[in-house]
N, C-alpha and C positions, 0 to 999 in steps of 0.2 A: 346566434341562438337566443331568441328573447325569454325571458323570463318567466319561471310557472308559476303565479303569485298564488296558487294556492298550496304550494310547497313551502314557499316564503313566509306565507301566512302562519301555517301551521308551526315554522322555525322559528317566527319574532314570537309566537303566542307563547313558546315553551321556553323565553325566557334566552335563545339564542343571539349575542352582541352582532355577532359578523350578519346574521341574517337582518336583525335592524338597520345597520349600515348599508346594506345591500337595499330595502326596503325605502329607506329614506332620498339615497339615491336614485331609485326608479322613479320614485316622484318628483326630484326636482329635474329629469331628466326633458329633456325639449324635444324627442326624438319620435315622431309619431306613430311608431309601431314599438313604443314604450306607453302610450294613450292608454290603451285596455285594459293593458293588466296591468297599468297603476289602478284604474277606477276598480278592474276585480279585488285588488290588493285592500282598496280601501272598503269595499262592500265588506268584506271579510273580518278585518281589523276592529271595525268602529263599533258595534255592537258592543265589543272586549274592553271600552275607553268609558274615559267621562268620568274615574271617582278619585283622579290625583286632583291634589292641591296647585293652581296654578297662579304663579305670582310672577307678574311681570315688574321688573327694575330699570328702573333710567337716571339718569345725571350727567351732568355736562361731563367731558375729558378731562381726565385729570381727578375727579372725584375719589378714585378706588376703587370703582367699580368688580373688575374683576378678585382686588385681592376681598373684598366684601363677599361677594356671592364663594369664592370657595371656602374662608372663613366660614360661614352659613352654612355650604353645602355638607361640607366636614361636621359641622356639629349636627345637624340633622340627618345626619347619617349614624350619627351615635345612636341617638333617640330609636332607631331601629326603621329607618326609611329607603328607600331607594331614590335618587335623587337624578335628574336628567335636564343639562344645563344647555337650549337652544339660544346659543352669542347669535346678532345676526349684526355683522362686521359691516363695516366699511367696504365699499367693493373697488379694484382697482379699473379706472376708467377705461384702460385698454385691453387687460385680460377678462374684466371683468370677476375675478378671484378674491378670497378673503384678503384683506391685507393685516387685519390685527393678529389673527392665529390665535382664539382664545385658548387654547390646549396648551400653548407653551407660557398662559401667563394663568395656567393653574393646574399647574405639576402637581402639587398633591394631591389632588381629589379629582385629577383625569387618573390618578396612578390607584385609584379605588374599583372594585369592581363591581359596588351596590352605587355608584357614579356613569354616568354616561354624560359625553361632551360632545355636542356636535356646532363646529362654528359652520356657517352661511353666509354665502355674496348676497349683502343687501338689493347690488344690482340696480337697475333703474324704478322699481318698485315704489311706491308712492311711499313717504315718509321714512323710506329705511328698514321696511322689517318685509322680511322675504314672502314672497306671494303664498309658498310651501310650506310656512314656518305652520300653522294652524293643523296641515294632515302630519308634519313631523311629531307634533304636539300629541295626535291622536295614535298614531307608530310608538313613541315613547311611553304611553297610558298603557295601550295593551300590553308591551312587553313586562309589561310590572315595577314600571317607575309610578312611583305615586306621590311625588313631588316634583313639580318639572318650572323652571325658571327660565324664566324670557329675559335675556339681555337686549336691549336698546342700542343704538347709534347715540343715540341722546341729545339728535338735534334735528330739525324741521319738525313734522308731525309724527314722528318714531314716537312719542308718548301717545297723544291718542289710539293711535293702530295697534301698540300690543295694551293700554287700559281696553280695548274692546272685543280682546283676547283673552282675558285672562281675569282670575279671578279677584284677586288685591293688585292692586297697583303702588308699589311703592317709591319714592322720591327721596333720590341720597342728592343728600346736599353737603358744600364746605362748610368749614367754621367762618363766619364772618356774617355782619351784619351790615345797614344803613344802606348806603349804595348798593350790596350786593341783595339783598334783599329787594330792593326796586326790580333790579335786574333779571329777576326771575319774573317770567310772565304765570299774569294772572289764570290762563287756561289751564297750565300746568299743574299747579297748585292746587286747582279747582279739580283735578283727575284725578291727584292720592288719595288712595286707604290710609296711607302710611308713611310719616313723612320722618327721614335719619338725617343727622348730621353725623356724619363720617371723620375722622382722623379729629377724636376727642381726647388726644394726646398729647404729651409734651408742655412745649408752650401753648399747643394751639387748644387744651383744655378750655379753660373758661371761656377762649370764644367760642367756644362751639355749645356753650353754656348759654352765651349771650347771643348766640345765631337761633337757638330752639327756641327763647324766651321771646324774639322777634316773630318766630315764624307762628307759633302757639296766637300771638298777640292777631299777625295779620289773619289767621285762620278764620277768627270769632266774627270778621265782617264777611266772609262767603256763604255760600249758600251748601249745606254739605251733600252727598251725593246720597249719601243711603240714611233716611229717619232713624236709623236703629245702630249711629256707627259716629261718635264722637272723633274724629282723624287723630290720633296722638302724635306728636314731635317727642323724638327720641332722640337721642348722642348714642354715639359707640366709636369703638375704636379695632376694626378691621387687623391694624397691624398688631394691636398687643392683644387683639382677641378675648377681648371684652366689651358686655352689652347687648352681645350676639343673642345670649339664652329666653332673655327680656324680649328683643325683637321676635324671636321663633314662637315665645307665650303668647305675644298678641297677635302673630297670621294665626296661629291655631283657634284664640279667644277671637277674633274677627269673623272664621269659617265658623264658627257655633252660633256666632249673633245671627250671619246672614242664612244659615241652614233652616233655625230654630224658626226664624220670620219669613221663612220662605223665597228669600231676594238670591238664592244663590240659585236656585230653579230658574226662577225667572228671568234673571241676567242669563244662563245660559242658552235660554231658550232664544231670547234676546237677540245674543251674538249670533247664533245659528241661522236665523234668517237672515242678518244682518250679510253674515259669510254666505248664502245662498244669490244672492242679489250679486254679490261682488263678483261669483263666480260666473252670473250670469252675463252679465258683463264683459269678463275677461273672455267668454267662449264668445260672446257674440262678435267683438273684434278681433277674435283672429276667424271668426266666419267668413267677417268682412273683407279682412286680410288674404284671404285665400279664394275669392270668387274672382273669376277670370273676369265678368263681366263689371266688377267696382275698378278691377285694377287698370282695364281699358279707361275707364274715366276720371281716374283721382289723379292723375297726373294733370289735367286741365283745370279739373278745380283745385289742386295746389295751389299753379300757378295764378289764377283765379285769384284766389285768396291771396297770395304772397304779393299781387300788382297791388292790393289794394282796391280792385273791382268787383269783389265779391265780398259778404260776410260769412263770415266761418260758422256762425248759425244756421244760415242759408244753407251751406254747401255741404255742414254735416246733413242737414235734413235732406236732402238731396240723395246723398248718399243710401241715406235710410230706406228714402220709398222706392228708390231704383233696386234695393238687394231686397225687399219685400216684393214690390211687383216681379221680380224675377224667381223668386223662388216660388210666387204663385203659379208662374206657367212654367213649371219644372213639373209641378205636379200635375197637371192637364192633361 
């Protein structure tokens, strides 16, 4: 029995968990009589979206990652928020499934009910962040999350795909400098709203002192992303849970610089085509994917390509005007 997404609809908009899960579900769903009434689902939804704060976070493994965002998540749920944490994991190469399980590396604030946790198989998905994660994004707004946090993989292009998601981008880094500081590429850096040092505790205090004072320094020779948006370098400390309140004052003083200048419009607007493009894309190859008359012939120009007789220029283009010529005389 498939789905009546506008029963669904009505149950995520009133604030129903189990119908969210249900709802997030049917979209990452591959099942082609789950197609429609995900698209009805989302016609219905999206209107209800768009006025959470959306901050995506990234850093290499190891960083703190998850014990940071529930740290944050817990405190900005105090403040009087509703908070909805999309991890998009690591995928296992053969089941294809999460392998991190962010829900069990943040027991307390999956155990909140103004919290929602939803982890995702990155999957073969370019850079890491799940193809679904953006309408998950738009499911969590309307149900009345009005804070919603993008976890990263934290390594290929996982930072650009959710900085073009989301509203601050923020960059948790170690304590350490010199070498590691090299070690960080320059694109990444050039992507934060918001740049932490993490685990500013212990012994590892003053260097995370001396990691902010490097990173502040390399800052002053890039070029910054928004005229109205000086990037701070912060420290905090995730495990003793401090620093946190300080970071939460600047996404909030951030969302007022770029509301007040109008750059938070416009970046959304932005992404929105940005995401219409991509999807057109993704529908045009599985168009391709599924016309009996390309699949008669890809198998030649594989091989084609794979002898080295062919260019793969060539033989995409090929492809192209053979499924346009044919869908022209489909309509004849």
């Amino acid at each position: 029995m498939h789905a009546d997404p506008d029963k669904l609809a009505d149950e995520l908009l009133a604030g129903d968990r189990r119908a969210l899960a249900r709802a997030i579900t049917l979209l990452e769903s591959s099942r082609p009589e789950d197609r429609d009434p995900g698209h009805r689902l989302l016609e219905r939804v999206t209107p209800k979206a768009g006025q959470a704060m959306r901050v995506g976070i990234s850093g290499v493994p190891g960083v703190g990652k998850s014990t940071f965002i529930e740290c944050l998540g817990n405190y900005v749920i105090e403040q009087g928020h509703r908070v909805a944490v999309l991890a998009v994991d690591p995928s296992s190469a053969l089941s294809g499934g999460s392998i991190l399980g962010d829900k069990t590396r943040m027991e307390t604030l999956s155990a909140r009910l103004e919290a929602f946790i939803r982890p995702s198989p990155a999957g073969r998905t370019l850079g890491g962040v799940a193809r679904h994660t953006r309408e998950t994004m738009l499911l969590v707004e309307a149900a009345g999350f009005d804070v919603v946090i993008v976890e990263t993989v934290g390594v290929g292009q996982s930072e650009t795909a959710v900085a073009e998601m989301t509203d601050l981008f923020m960059l948790l880094l170690l304590p350490g400098g010199g070498d590691e500081l090299q070690g960080i590429k320059r694109g990444i850096i050039e992507l934060a709203d918001l740049v932490v040092v993490n685990k500013a505790d212990g012994d590892l205090a003053a260097a995370a002192g001396r990691a902010a004072a490097d990173y502040r320094n390399a800052l002053r020779f890039l070029h910054p992303r928004h005229p109205d948006w000086e990037v701070p370098v912060m420290t905090c400390s995730a495990l003793e849970n401090h620093g946190i309140e300080a970071i939460w004052d600047t996404i909030c003083r951030y969302r007022e610089a770029m509301t007040a200048s109008g750059e938070l419009t416009r970046a959304r607007a932005s992404q929105a085509k940005a995401w219409l493009w991509d999807e057109l894309a993704e529908n045009l190859l599985d168009l391709l994917k599924t016309d009996d008359r390309i699949q008669a012939r890809i198998g030649d120009l594989e091989a084609d390509v794979a002898a080295g007789t062919a260019s793969p220029r060539v033989a995409a283009r090929q492809v192209v005007e053979d499924f346009v010529r044919g869908s022209g005389k489909d309509k004849q």
